[in-house]
Backbone as ProteinMPNN parsed JSONL, in Angstrom:
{"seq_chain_A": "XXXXXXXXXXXXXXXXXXXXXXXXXXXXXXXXXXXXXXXXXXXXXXXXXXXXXXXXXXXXXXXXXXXXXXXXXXXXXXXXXXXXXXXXXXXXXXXXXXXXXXXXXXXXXXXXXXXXXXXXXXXXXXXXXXXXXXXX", "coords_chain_A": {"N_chain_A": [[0.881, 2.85, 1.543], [-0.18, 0.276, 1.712], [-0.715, 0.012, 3.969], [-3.109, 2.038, 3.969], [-4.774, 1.078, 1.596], [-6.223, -0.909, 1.993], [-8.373, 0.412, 2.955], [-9.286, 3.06, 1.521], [-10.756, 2.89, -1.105], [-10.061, 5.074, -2.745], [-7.527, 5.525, -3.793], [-4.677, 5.663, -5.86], [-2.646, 4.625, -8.201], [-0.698, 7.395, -9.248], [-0.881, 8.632, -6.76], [0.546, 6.819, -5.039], [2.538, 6.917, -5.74], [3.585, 9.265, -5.89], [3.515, 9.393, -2.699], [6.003, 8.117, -2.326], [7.594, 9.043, -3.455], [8.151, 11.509, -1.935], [8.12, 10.407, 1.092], [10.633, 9.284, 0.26], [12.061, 11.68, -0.282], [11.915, 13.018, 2.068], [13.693, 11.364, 3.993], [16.226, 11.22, 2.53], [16.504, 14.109, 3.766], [17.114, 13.747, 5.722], [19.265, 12.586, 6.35], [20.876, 13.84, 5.29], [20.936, 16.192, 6.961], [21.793, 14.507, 9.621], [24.275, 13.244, 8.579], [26.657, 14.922, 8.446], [27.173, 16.095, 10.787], [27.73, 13.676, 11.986], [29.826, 13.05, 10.63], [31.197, 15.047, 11.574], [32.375, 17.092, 9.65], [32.419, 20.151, 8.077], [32.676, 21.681, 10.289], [31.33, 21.045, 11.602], [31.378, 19.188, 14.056], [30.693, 19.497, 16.666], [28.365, 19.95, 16.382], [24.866, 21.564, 15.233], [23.638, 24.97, 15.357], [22.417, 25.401, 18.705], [18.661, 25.044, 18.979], [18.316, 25.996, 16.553], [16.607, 25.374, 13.18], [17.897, 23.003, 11.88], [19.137, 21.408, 14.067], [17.047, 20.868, 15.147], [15.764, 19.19, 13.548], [18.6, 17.127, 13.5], [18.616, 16.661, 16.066], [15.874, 15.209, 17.025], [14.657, 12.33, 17.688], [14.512, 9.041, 16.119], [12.284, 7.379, 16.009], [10.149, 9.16, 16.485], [10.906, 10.86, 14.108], [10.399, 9.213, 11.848], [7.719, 8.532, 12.431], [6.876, 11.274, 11.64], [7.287, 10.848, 9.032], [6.13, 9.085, 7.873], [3.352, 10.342, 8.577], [3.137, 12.514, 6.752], [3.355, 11.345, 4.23], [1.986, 9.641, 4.173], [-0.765, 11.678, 4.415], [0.17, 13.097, 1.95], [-0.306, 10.79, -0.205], [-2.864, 10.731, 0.133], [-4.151, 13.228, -0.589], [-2.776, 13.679, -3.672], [-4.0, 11.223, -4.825], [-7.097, 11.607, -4.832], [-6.815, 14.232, -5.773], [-6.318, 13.248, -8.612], [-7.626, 11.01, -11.129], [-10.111, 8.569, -10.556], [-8.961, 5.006, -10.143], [-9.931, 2.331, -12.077], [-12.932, 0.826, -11.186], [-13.554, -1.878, -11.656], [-10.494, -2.981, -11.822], [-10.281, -2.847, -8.797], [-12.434, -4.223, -7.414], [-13.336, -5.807, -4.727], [-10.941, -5.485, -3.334], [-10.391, -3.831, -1.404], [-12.062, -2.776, 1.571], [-14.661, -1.762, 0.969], [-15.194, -2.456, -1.117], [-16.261, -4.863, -1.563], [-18.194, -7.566, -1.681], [-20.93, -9.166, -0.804], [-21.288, -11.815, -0.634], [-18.123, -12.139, 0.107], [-17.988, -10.677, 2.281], [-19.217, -12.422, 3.933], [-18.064, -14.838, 3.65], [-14.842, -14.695, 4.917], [-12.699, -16.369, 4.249], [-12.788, -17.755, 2.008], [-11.024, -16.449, 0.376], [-8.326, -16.757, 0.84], [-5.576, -19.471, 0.691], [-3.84, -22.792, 1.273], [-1.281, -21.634, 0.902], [-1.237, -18.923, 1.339], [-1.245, -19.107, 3.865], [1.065, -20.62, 4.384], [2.853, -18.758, 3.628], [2.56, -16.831, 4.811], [3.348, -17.799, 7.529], [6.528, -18.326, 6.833], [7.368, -15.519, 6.686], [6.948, -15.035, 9.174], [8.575, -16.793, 10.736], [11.059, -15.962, 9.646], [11.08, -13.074, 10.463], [11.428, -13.505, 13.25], [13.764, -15.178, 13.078], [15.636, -13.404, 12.596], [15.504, -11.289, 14.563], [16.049, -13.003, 16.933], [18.747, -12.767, 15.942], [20.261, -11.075, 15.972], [19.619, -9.789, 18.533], [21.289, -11.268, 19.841]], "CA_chain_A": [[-0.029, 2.237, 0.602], [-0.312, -1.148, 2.138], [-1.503, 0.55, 5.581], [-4.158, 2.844, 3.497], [-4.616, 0.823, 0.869], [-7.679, -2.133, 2.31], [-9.197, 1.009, 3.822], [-9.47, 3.38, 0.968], [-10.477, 2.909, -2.389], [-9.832, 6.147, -3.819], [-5.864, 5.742, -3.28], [-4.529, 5.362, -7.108], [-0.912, 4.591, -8.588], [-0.161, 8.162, -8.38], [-0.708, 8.616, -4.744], [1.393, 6.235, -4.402], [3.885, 7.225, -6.104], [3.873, 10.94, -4.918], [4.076, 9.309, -1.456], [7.229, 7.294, -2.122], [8.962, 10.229, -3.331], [7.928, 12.634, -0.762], [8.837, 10.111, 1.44], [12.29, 8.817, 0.344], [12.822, 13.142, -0.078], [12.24, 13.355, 3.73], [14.795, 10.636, 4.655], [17.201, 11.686, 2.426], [16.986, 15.191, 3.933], [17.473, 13.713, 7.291], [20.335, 12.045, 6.234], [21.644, 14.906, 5.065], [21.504, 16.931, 7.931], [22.707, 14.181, 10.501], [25.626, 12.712, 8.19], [27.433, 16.153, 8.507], [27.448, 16.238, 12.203], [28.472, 11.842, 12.534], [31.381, 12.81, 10.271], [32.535, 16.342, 11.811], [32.434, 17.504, 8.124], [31.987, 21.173, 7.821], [32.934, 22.154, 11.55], [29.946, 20.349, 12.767], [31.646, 17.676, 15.041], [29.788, 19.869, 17.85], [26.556, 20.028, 15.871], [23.798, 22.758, 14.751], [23.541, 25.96, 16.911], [21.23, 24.671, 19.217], [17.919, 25.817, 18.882], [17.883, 26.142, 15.099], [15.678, 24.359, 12.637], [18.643, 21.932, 11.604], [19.677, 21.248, 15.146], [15.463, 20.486, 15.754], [15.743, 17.863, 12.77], [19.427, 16.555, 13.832], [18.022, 16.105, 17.154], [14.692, 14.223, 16.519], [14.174, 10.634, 17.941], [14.476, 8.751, 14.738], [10.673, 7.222, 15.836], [9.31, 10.59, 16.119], [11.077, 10.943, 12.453], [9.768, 8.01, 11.252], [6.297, 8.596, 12.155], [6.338, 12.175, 10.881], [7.361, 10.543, 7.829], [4.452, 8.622, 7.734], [2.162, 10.843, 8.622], [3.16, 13.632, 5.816], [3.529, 10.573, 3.311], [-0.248, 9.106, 4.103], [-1.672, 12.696, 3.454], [0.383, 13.152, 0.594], [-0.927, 9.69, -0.77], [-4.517, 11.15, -0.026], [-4.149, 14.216, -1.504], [-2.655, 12.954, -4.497], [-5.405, 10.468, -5.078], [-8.325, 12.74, -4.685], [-6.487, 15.043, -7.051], [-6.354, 12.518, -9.853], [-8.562, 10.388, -11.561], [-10.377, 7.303, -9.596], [-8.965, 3.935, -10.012], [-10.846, 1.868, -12.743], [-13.758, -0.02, -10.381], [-13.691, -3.291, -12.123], [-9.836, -3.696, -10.785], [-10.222, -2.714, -7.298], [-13.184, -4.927, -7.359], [-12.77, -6.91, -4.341], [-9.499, -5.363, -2.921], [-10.555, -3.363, -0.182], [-12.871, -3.106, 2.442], [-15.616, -0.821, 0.174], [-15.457, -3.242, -2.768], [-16.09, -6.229, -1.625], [-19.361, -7.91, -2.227], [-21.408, -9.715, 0.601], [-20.491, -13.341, -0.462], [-16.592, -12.078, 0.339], [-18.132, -10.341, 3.391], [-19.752, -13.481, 4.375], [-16.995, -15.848, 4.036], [-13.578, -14.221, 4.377], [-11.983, -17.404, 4.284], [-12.524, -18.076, 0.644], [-10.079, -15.785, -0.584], [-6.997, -17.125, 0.687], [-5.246, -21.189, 0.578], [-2.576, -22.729, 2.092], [-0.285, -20.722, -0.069], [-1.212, -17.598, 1.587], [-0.629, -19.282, 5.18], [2.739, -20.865, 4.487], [4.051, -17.743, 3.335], [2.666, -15.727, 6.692], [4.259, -18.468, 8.486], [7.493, -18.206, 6.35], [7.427, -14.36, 6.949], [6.788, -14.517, 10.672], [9.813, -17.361, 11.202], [12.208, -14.881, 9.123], [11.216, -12.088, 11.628], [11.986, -13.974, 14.368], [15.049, -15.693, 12.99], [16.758, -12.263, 12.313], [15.244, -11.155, 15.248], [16.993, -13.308, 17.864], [20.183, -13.188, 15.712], [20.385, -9.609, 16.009], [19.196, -9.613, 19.929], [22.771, -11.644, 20.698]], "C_chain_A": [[-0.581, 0.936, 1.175], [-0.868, -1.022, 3.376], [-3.245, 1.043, 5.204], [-5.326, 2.359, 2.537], [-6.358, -0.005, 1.032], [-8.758, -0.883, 2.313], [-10.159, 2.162, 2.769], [-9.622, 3.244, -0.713], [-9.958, 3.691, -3.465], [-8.576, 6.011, -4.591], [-5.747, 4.729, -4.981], [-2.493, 5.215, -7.394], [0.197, 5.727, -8.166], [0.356, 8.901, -7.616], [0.039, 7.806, -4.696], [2.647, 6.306, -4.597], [4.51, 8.269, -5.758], [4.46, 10.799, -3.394], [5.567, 9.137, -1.197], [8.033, 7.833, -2.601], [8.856, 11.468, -2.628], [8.892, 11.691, 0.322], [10.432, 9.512, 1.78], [12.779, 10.429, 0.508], [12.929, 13.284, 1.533], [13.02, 12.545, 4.181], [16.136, 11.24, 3.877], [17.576, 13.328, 3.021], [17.428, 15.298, 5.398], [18.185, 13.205, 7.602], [21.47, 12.634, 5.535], [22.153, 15.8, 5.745], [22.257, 16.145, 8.919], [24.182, 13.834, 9.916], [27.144, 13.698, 8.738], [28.207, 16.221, 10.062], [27.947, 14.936, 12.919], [29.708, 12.503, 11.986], [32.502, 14.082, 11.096], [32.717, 16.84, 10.744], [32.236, 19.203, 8.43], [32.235, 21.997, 9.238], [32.096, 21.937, 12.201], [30.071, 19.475, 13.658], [30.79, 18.169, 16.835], [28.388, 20.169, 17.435], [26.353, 21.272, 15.407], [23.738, 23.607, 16.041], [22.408, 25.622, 17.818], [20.101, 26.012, 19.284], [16.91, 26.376, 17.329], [17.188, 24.782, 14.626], [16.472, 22.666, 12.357], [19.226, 21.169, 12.718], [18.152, 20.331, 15.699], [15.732, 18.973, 15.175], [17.064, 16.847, 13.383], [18.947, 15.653, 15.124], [17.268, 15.55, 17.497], [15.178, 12.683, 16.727], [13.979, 10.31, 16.622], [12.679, 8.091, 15.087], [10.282, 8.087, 15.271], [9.676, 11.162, 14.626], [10.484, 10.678, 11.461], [8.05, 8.352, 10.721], [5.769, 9.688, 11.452], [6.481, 12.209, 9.756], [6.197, 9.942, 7.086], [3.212, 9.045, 7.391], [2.241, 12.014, 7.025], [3.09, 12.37, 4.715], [2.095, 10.201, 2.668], [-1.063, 10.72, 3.303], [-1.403, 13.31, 2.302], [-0.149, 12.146, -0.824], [-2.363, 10.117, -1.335], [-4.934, 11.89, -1.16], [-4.072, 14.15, -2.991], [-3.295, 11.957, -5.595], [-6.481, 11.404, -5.556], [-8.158, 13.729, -5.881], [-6.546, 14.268, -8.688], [-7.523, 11.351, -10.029], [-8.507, 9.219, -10.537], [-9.636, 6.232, -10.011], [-9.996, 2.962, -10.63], [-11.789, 0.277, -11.254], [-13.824, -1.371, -10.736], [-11.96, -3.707, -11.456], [-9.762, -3.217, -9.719], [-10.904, -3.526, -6.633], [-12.632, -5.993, -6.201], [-11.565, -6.674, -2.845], [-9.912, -4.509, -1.632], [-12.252, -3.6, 0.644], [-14.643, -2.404, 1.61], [-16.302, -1.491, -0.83], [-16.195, -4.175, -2.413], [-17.968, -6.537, -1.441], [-19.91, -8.606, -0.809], [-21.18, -11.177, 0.817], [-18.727, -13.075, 0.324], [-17.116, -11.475, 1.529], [-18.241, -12.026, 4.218], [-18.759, -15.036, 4.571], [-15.407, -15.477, 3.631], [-12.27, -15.131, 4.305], [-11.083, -17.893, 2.705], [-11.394, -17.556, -0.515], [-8.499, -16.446, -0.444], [-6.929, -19.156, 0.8], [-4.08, -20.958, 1.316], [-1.589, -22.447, 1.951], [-0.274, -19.68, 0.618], [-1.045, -18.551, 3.866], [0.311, -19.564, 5.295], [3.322, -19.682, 4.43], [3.818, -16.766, 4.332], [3.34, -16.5, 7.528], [5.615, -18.146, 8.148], [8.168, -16.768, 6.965], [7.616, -14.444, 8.617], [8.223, -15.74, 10.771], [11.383, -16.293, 10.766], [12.178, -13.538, 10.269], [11.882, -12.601, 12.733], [13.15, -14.624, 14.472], [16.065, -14.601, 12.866], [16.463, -11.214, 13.707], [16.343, -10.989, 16.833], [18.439, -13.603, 17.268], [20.725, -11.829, 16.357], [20.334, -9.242, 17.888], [20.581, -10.196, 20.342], [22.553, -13.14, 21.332]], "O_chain_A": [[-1.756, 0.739, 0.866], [-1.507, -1.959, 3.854], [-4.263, 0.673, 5.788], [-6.45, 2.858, 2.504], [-7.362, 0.267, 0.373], [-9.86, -1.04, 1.786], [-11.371, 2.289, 2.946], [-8.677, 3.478, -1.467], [-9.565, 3.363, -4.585], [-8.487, 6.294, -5.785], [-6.322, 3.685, -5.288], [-1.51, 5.668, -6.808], [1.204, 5.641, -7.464], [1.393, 9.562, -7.557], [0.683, 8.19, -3.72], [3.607, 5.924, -3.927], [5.683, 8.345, -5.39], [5.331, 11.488, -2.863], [6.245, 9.671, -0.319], [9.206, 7.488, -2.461], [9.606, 12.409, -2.887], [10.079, 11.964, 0.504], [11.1, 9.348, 2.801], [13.724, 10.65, 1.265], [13.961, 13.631, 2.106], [13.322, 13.004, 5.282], [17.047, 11.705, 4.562], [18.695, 13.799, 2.818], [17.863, 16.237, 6.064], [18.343, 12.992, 8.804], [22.582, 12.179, 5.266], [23.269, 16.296, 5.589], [23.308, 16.659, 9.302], [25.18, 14.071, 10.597], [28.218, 13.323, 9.208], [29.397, 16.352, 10.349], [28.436, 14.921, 14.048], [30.673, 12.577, 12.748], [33.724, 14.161, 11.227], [33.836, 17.331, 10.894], [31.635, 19.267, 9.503], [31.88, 23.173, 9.151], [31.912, 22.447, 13.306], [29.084, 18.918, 14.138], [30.467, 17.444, 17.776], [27.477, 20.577, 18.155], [27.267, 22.059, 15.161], [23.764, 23.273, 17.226], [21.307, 25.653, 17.267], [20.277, 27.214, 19.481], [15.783, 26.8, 17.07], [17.119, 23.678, 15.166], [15.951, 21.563, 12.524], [19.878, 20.186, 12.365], [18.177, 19.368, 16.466], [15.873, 17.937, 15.826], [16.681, 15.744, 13.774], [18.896, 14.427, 15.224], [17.575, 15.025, 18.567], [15.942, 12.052, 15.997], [13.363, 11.089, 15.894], [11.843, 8.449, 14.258], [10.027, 8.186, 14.071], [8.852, 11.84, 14.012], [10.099, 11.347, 10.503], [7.435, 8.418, 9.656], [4.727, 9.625, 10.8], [6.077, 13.172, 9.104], [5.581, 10.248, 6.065], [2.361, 8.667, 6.586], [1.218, 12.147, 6.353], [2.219, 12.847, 3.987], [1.462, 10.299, 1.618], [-1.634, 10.868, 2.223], [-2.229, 13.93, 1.632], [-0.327, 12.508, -1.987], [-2.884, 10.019, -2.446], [-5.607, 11.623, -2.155], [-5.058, 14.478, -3.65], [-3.134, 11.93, -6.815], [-6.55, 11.839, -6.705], [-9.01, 14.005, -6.725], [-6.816, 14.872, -9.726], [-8.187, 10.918, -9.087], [-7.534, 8.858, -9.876], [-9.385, 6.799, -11.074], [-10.947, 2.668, -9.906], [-11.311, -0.732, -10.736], [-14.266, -2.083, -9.835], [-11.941, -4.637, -10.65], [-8.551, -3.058, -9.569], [-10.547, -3.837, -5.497], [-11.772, -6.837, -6.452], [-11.406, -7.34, -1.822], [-9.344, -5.009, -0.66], [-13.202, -4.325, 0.35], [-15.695, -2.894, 2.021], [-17.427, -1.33, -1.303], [-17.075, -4.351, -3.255], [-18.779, -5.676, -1.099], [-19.222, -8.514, 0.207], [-20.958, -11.739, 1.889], [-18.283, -13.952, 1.066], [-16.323, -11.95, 2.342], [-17.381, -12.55, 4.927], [-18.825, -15.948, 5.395], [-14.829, -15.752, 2.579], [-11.106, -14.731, 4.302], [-9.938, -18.162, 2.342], [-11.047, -17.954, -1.627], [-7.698, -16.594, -1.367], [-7.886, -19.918, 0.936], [-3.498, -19.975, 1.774], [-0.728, -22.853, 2.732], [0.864, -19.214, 0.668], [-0.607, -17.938, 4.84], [0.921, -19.04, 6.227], [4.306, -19.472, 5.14], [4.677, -15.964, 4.701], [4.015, -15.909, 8.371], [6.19, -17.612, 9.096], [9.23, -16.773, 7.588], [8.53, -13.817, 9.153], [9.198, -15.013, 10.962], [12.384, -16.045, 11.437], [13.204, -13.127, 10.812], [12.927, -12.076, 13.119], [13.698, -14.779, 15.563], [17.26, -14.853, 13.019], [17.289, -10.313, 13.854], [16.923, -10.099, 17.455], [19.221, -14.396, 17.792], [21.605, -11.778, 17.216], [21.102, -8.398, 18.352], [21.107, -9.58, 21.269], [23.446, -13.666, 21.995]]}, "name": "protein", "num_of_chains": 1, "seq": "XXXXXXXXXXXXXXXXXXXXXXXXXXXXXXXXXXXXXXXXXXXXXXXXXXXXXXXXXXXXXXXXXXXXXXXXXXXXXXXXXXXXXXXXXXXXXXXXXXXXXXXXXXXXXXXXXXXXXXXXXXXXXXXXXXXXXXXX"}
């Protein structure tokens, strides 16, 4: 939502909500199949027969997980959207890249204060403080 979100206006409550339980369903199902095989549970301490579908997922680079989480999430978002009613135009007004009027084109400054820079600064020192704690 927050990736899709500037870019598309269509994208409604929800889409967004469809996403975020599509996507929590695909982690929990991928934390279903590896748990089995960390604990040795079920006679799996040597894994999925290799080759099979659960052995494909077990085996999966958690990136390559990640992103195909992503990617099925975003077009579930879409979909989702598109399928349901628009998003009343008076509040979107503004919010993405579609809305926005030519004064807010023209000076994209005006929208934010030094409220909205402290707290990107704030944000970016917290990255980097948990960062290099975590690095050792």
């Amino acid at each position: 939502m927050f990736f899709l979100g500037p870019f598309m206006e269509r994208l409604n409550a929800k889409g967004a909500l469809a996403a975020l339980l599509v996507g929590f369903m695909l982690g929990l199902f991928r934390l279903a199949v590896d748990t089995p095989v960390m604990l040795g549970i079920g006679g799996l301490a040597n894994g999925y027969e290799p080759g099979s579908f659960l052995w494909i997922v077990n085996n999966m680079y958690f990136q390559y997980d990640s992103l195909l989480i992503f990617l099925v999430s975003a077009a579930v978002m879409a979909a989702v959207s598109d399928a349901t009613e628009a998003p009343d135009p008076v509040k979107v007004a503004g919010l993405t890249s579609g809305t926005q009027t030519a004064a807010e084109r023209a000076d994209p400054r005006r929208s934010r204060d030094w409220r909205d820079v402290a707290g990107s600064a704030v944000v970016l020192v917290v990255i980097l403080a948990a960062y290099l704690y975590f690095c050792g």
